[in-house]
C-alpha positions in Angstrom: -5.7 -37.4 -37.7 -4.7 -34.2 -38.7 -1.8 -33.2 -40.9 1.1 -31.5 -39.9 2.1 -29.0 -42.2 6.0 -30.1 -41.5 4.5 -34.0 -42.4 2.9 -32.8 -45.7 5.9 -30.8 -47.2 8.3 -34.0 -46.2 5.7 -36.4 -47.9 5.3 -34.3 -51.2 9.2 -34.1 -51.5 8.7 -37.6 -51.1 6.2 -38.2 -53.6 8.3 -35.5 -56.0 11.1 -38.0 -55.9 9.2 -41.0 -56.4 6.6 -40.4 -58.5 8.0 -37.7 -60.9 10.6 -39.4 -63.0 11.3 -36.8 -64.8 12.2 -34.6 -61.7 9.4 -32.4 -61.9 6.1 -33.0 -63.5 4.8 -29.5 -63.2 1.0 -29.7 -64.0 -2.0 -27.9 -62.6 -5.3 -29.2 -63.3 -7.7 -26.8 -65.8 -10.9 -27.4 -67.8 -10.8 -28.3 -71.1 -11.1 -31.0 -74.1 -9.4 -34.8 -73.4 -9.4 -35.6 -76.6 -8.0 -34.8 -79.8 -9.9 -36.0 -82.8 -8.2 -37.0 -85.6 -7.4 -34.5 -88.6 -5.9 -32.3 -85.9 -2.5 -31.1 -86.2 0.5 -32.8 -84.7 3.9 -31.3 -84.2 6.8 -33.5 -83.1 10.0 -32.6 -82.8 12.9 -34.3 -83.4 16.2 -32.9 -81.4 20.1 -34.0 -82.9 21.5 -32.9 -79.9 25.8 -32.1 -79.7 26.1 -30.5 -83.2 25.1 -32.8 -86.3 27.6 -32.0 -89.0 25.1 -30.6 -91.9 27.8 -30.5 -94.7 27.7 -34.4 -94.4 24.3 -34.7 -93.6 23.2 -32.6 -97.1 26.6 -32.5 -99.4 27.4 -30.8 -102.0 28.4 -33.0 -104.0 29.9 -30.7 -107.0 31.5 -28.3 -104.6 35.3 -28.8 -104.7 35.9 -26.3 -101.4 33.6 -28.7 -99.6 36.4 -31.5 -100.8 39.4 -29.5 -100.3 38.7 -28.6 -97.0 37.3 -32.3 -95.7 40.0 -34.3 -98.0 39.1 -37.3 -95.1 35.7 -36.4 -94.3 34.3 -35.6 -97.6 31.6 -37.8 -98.8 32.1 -39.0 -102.7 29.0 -38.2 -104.5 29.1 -41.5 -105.5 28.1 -42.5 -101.9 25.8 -40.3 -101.5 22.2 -40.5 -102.2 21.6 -38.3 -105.0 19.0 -35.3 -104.8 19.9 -33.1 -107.3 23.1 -32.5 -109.5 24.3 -30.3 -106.8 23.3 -32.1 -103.5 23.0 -35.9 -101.9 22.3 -37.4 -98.9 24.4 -39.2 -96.7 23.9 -42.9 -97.3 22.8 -44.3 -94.2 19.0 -42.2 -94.8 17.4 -44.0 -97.2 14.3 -43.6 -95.7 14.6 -39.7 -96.3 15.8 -40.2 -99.5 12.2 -42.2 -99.9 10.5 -39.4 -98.8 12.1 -36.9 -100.7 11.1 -39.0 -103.6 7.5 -38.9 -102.7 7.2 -35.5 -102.2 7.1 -35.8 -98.0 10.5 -34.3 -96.9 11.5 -30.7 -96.6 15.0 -29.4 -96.2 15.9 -26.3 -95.2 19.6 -25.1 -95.3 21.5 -22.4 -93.6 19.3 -22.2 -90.7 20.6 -20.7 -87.5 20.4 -17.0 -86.3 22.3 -13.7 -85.4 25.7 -13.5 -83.6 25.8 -16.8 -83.1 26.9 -18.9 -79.8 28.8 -21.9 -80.0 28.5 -23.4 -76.4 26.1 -26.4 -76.4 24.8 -25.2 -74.1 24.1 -21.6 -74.8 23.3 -22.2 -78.3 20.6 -24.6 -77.1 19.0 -22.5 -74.7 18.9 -19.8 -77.9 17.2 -22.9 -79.9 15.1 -23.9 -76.5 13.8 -20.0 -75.7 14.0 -18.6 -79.3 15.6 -15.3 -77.7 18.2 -13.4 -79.1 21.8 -14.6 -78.5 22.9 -11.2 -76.5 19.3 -12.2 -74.6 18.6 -14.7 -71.5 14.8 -16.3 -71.3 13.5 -18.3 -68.5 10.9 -19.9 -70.7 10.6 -21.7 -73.7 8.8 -21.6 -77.5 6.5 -24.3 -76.7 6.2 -23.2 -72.9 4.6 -19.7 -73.7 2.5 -21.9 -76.3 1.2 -23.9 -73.5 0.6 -20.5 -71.5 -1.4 -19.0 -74.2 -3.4 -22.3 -75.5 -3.7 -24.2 -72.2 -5.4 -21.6 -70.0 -8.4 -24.1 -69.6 -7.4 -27.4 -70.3 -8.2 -30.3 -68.2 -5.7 -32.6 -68.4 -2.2 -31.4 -68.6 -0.7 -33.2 -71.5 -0.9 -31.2 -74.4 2.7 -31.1 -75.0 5.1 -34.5 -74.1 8.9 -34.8 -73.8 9.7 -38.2 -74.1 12.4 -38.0 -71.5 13.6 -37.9 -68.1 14.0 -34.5 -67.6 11.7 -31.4 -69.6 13.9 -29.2 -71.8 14.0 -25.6 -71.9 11.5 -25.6 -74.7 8.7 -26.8 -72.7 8.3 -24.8 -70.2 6.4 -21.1 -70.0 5.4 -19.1 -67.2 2.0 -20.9 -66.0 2.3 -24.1 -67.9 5.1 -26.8 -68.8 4.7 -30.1 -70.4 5.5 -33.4 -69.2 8.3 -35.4 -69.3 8.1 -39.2 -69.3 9.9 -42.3 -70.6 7.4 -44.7 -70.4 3.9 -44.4 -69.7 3.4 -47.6 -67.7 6.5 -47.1 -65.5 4.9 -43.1 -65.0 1.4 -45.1 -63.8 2.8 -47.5 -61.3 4.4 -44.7 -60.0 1.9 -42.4 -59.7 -0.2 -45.9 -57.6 1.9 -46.2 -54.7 0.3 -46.3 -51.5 2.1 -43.9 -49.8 0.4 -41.2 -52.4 -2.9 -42.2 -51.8 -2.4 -41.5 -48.3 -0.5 -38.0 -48.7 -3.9 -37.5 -51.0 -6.2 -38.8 -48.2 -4.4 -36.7 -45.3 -4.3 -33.4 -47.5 -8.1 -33.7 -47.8 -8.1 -34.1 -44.0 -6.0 -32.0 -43.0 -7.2 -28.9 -45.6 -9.0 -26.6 -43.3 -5.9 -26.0 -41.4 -4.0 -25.5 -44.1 -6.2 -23.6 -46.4 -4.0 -20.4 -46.0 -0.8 -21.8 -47.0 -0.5 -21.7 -51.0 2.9 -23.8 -51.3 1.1 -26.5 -49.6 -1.9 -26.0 -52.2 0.1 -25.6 -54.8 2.2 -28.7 -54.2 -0.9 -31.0 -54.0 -2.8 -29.6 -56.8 0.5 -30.2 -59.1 0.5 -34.0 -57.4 -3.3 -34.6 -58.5 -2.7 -33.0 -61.9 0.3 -35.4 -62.7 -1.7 -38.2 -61.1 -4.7 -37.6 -63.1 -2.7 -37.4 -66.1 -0.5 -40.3 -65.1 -4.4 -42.0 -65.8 -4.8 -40.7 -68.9 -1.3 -41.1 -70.5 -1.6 -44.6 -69.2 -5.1 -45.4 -70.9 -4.3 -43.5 -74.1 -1.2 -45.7 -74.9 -3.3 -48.6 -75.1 -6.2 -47.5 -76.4 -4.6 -48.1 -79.9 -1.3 -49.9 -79.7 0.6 -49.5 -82.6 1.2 -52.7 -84.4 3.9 -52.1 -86.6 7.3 -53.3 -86.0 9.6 -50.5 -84.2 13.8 -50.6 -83.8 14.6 -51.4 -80.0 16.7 -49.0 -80.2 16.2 -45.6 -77.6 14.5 -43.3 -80.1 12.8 -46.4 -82.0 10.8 -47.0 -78.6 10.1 -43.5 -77.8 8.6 -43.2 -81.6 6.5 -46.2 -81.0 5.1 -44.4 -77.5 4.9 -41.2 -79.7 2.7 -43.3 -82.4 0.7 -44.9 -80.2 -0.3 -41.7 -78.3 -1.2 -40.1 -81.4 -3.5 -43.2 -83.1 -5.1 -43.1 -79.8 -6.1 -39.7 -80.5 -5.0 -37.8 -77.4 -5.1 -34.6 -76.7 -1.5 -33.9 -77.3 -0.2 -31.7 -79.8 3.4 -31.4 -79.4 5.6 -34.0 -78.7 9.8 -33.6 -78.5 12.2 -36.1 -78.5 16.1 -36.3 -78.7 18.7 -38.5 -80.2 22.3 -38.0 -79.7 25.6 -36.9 -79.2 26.3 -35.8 -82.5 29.8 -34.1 -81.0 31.8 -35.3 -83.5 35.1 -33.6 -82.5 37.0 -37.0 -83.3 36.5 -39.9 -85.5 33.1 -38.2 -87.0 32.5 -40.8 -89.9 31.6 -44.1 -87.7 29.5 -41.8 -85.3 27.2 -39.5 -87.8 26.5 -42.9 -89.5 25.7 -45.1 -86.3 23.1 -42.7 -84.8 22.2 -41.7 -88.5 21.1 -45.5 -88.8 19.5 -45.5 -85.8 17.4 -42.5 -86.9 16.6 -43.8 -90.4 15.3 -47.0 -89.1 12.9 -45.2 -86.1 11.9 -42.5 -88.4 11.2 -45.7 -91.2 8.7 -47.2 -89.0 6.8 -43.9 -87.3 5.8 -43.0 -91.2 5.1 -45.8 -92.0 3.1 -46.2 -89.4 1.3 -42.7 -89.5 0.7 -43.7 -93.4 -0.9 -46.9 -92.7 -3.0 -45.2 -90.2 -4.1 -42.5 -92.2 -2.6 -40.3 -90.3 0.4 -38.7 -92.0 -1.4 -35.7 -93.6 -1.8 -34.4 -89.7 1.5 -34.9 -88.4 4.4 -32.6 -89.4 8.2 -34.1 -87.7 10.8 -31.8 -87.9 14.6 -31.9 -86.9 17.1 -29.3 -85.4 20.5 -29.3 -83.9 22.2 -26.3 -81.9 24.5 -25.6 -84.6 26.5 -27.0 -87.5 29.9 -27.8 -87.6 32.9 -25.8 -88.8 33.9 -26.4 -92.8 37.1 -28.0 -92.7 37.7 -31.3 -90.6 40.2 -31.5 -87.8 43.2 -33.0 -87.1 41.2 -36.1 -85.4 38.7 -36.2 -88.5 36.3 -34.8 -86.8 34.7 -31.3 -87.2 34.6 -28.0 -84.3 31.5 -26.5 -83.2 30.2 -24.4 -85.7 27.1 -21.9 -86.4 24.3 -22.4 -89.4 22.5 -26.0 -89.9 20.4 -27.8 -92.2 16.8 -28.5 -91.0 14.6 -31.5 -92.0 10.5 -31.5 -92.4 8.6 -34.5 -92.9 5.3 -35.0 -93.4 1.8 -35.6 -95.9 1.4 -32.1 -95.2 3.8 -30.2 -96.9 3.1 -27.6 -99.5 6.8 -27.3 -100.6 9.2 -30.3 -100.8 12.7 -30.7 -101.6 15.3 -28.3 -100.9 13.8 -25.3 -100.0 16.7 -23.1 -100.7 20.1 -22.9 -101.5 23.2 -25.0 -100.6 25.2 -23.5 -98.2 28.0 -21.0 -99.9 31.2 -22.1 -99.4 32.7 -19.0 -100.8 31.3 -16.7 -98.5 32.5 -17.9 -94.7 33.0 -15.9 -91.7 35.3 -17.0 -89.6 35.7 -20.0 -91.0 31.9 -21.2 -90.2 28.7 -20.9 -92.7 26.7 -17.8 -92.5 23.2 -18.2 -91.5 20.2 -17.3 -94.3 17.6 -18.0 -92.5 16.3 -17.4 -89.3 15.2 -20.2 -86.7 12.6 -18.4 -85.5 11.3 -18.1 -88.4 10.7 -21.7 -88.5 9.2 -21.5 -85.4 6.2 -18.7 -86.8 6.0 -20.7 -89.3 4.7 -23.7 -87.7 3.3 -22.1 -84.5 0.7 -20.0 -86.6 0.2 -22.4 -89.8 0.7 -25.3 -88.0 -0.6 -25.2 -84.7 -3.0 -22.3 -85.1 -1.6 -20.1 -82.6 -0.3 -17.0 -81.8 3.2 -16.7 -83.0 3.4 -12.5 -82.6 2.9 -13.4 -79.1 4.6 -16.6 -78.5 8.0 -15.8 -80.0 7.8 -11.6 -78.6 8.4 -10.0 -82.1 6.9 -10.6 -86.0 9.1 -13.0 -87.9 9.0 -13.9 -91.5 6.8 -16.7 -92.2 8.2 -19.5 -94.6 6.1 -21.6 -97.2 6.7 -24.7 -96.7 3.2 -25.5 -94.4 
């Protein structure tokens, strides 16, 4: 029996709904390699989403305006996890603290970017697109990656959000990555019976419909996330990570990170997101709950990676849309502020430590920390000595390239 045109769009909005947990798998199927062999590079990101409060993530511990203006807040240096004479960490990352000791942890401070927003929302979509604050982008850093290194890939999975929904940052003009919480529960989805006959009666059906792209379109973005559904399936338990994960939320999503990567995949970005760091009242108890929870996941994915052999090839890095403002609030919590602290971790690194300056305290505007460096110039950084790509074209203008990679 043929296919009615009006049948087909109902089923696909159907088979959207069901089969696309994370709303939209947008994937078109292309030639290219399935595998990724091991020694190549792996990016994953690491998103502190709501505002992490930097000045108590990285304090200055000898810095009596950080004290005066957080006489609640402030952390005493005794507390914190020493890293210099002028800086610690705050207590609840040991595990950073490890790897600052061993030479595998970056920080870089006063990181943010011109005229700066400080909606969640805006400033993320700056963070997400890497445009200009006074600009509006429709895509994303890691989108227009996947439009200019996935023009002939086969499977499109070279970039995971381990998510429900796909952020900003994944999606370009012609290609997006694909969102997914778990890859067994994206499998059984992409099974059902009802697909294999909205398959069987496109095939059908085709001749009729041959002239009608939105109808082509729709199925060949259906067989791309179900032949991907396949592989993401197959290529989390190829290698099953052994080593013990939190059950926490981003403890789980690590361990489906790790075992994607020991599998050797052909993924080479992969985003996550922990959260809300919107401190605005009782910021202590918060910042060192989801701290904790951080410091335990990220404990057992480098682990992991190390025992593996594996650590020299991935580089993690963390961002948050902005910093908070200097002095605490009446609820002992911070406001939304502008320049951040950013952490790098991996076997990789050809600069460790801190990688610049503390913050100047002296020198505020507005009350908020002035930015020294330039996100997107993090983002050139790793795109072109990282990844290997194009980061002229990628990011739409030449940024200063950092050292640390």
């Amino acid at each position: 029996m043929l296919l009615q045109r009006r049948t087909f769009l109902k089923m696909g909005s159907l088979a959207t709904a069901s089969l696309f947990v994370p709303k939209m798998l947008q994937a078109i199927i292309r030639k290219g390699d399935e595998t990724l062999p091991a020694g190549n590079k792996v990016l994953v990101i690491l998103q502190l989403s709501g505002g992490n409060d930097g000045l108590n993530t990285v304090i200055p511990v000898r810095n009596d305006i950080y004290y005066r203006s957080r006489p609640a807040l402030g952390l005493a240096r005794e507390k914190t996890l020493s890293l210099t004479d002028e800086a610690g960490l705050h207590p609840e990352l040991t595990c950073f603290k490890s790897l600052y000791d061993e030479g595998h942890l970056g920080i870089l401070n006063s990181v943010g970017y011109p005229d700066p927003d400080r909606s969640h929302f805006r400033s993320m979509d700056i963070w997400q697109s890497a445009s200009a604050s006074s600009e509006v982008w429709q895509t994303g850093w890691l989108g227009r990656y996947l439009d200019q290194q996935c023009k002939a890939c086969d499977l499109p999975t070279q970039a995971l959000e381990i998510d429900d929904t796909l952020s900003l940052a994944l999606k370009g003009e012609l290609q997006k990555a694909i969102a997914l919480k778990d890859p067994r529960q994206l499998y059984n989805n992409s099974h059902q019976e009802y697909l294999k006959r909205l398959s069987e009666a496109y095939r059908a059906g085709h001749h009729q419909l041959e002239h009608e792209r939105p109808v082509d379109y729709l199925y060949q973005t259906m067989a791309g996330t179900l032949n991907s559904a396949d592989y993401i399936f197959e290529k989390s338990k190829a290698k099953e990570t052994t080593t013990v994960y939190p059950k926490t939320e981003l403890g789980k999503n690590l361990k489906t990170i790790a075992s994607l990567i020991l599998s050797e995949a052909n993924t080479r970005v992969y985003y996550v997101s922990v959260g809300s760091f919107d401190t605005h009242v009782g910021q202590e108890g918060q910042q060192a709950r989801l701290f904790k929870q951080i410091n335990e996941a990220v404990t057992a994915f480098t682990q992991d990676m190390k025992d593996n052999r594996r650590f020299e090839d991935v580089l993690l890095f963390t961002f948050s849309e902005f910093g908070r403002r200097v002095a605490q609030n009446a609820s002992n919590g911070t406001d939304h502020g502008t320049a951040n602290n950013m952490f790098f971790i991996g076997g990789g690194l050809k600069q460790q430590g801190l990688l610049n300056a503390l913050p100047n305290l002296e020198e505020l505007q507005d009350g908020d920390l002035k930015y020294e460096v330039d996100f997107k110039s993090v983002y050139a950084t790793v795109l072109k000595q990282w990844l290997a790509a194009d980061d002229v074209a990628i990011l739409g203008k030449e940024m200063p390239r950092l050292s640390f990679i």
